[in-house]
N, C-alpha and C positions, 0 to 999 in steps of 0.2 A: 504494500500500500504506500504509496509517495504522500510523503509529508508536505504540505504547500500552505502558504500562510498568505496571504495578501496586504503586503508593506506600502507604502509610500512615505518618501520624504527619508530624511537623515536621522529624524527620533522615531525612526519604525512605527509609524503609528497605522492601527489597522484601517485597511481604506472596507467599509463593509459593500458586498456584493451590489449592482442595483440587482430593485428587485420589479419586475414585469405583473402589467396589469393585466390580468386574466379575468374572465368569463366564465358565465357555464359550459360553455361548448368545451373549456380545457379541464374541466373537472369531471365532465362526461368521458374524454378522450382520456382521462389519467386513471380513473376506473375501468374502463375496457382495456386499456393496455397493461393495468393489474390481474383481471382477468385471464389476458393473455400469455405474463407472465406463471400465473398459475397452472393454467393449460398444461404449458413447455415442464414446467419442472414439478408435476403433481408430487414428488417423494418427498418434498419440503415442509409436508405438515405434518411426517412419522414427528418430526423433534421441538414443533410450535405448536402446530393445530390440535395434536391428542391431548397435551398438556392442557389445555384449558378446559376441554370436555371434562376432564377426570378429576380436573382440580374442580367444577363446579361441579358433579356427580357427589364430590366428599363435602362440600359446603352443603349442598339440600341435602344428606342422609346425618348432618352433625344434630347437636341437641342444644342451640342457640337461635331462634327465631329471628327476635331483634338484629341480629349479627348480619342477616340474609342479604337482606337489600343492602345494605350499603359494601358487602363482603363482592358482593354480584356489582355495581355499580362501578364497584373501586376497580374493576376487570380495563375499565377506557382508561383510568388516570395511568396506570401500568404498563399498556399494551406497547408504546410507542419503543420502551426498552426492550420489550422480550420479542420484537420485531426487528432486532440488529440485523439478524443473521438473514433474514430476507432483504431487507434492503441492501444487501452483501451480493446476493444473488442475481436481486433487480440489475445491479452494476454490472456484473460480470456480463449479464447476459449483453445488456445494451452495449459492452464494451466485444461484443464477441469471444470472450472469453469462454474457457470448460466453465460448465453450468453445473458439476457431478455436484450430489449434494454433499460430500465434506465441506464444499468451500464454505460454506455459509458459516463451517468456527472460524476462517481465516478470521475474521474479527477478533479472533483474540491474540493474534500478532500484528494486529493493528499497530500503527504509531498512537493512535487516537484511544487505545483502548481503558486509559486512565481519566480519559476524557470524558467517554461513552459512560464510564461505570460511575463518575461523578452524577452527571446529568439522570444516570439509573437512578441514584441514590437521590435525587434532589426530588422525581417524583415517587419515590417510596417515602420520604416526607410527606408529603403531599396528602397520599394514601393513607400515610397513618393519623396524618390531621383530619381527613375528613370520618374514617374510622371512630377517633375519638369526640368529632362532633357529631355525631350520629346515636352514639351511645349518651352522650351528655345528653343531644335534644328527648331522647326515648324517657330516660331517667325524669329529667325534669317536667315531663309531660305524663306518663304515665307510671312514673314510681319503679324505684330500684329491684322493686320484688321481678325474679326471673318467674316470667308463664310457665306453668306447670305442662302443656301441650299446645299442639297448631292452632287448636279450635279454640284455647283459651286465647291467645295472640293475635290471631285475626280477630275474635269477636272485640277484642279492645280496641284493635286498630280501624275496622270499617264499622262497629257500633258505636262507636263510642264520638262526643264529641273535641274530648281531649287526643283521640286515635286522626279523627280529620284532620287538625290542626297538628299533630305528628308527618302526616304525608304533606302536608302543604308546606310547614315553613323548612321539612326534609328535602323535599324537593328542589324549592329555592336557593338551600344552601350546598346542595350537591351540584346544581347547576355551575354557579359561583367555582366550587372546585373544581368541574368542566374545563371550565372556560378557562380559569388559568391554567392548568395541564396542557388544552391545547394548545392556548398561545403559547409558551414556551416551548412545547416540544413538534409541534408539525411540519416543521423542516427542520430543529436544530440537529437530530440525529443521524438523518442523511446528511448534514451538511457537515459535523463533524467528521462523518465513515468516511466522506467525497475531499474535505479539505483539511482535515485534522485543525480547525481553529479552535481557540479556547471555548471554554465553556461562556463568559458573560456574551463576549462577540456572537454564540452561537445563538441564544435564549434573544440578545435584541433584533436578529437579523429575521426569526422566527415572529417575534411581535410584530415587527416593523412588518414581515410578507399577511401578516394577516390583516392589520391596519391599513394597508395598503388595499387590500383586498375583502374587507367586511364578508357582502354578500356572497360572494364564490366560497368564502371560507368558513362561512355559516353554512352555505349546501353540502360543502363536505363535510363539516362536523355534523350534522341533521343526517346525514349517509352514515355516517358511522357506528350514532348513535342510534339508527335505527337498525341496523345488519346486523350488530352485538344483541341489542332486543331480541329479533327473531331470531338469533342464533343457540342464545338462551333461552326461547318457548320450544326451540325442537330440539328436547332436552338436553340440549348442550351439544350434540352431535354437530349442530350446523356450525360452531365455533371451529372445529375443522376444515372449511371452506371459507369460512368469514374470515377469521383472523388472516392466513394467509393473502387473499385479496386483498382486503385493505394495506395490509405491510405493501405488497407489489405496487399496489397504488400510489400509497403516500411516497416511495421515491420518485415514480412520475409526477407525482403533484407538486413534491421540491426542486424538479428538472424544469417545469414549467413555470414558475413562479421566481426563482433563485438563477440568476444571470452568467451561469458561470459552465462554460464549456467542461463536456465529459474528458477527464482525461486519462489516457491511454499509459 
């Protein structure tokens, strides 16, 4: 993986990428060419795609209710890391490169991979902030005591009007965590694997593509967050074709968005 940093001037200061004003039409076009990337190299979701179904098979069979939804939710703040090794893939292919599925650990002889694992770590913060406001808002709305079964936890949550008021202001503040996960990470990940820039340069260049970009970048988080959904109603199975699509995706969505030629 070549190390490249993008300098100007005599105090090396980072010049950041421009970043291209995109449309629906490139959001449609970076989803079919995710697609298409999955097609090409179907054996890339034995080491992504299973791990999510079995990791959510063990969350619905545990004996913490409360835990569920926000345990299932916290699946998008996460995903953009445990998507390295595909956008590894995405590259290789677009570069012509062998596509066999070992490559996809080459990320871990990455230059960038102190990088990567930072930027990991920054949304496993994230995940555990939203985790602990999740259990804080349950507590303070509907009491410390743990539900003795399902029937007892749903009837609190959809009878109840301290249960409404759990899904409303739960909803609202999960969004809020959204929203910052995706701004920070929806291109900074490809953009570290592609240019190994630091971690702050990576997180603003990623704010900046979505600022730049609102509505396209709201239809892709609206895509995403609805393909995790349904991927989760088809008992988790379909997160083995979701997950990898969108990983293939979101580096064509940072190829088109992020100004900066593929390099060989």
């Amino acid at each position: 993986m070549a190390n490249f940093h993008i300098f100007a001037g005599s105090d090396t200061a980072y010049i950041y990428p421009p970043i291209r004003h995109i449309g629906v039409a490139e959001v449609k076009q970076s989803l079919a060419a995710g697609i298409a990337d999955f097609l090409a190299m179907p054996s890339h979701l034995v080491f992504l795609g299973l791990i999510y179904p079995l990791a959510g098979i063990w969350l619905v069979v545990g004996d913490e209710p409360p835990l569920i939804f926000p345990l299932l939710s916290g699946f998008a703040l996460i995903g953009p890391f445990a998507a390295i090794g595909l956008y590894e893939m995405s590259r290789r292919r677009e570069l012509g490169l062998d596509v066999s599925w070992w490559h996809a650990f080459d990320v871990l002889r990455s230059h960038a991979i102190f990088t990567l694992l930072s930027l990991g770590l920054l949304l496993l913060v994230i995940f555990a902030l939203w985790e602990f406001t999740a259990q804080a808002l349950y507590r303070a709305l509907l009491g410390p005591e743990r539900p003795e079964s399902w029937q007892e936890f749903l009837s609190a949550v959809f009878g109840t009007t301290q249960g409404w008021k759990l899904i409303g202001f739960g909803t609202a503040i999960g969004f809020v965590y959204a929203v910052v996960a995706f701004c920070i990470s929806v291109t900074s990940f490809p953009l570290v694997l592609d240019r190994n820039v630091s971690v702050p340069n990576a997180i603003l260049t990623s704010v900046k593509s979505v600022l730049e970009n609102p509505l396209p970048m709201a239809l892709w988080g609206l895509i995403v967050a609805v393909s995790l959904a349904c991927g989760i109603l088809l008992l988790f199975a379909g997160l083995a074709v979701v997950m990898p699509v969108l990983a293939h995706a979101t580096w064509h969505l940072y190829r088109s968005v992020v100004d900066v030629p593929p390099m060989t």
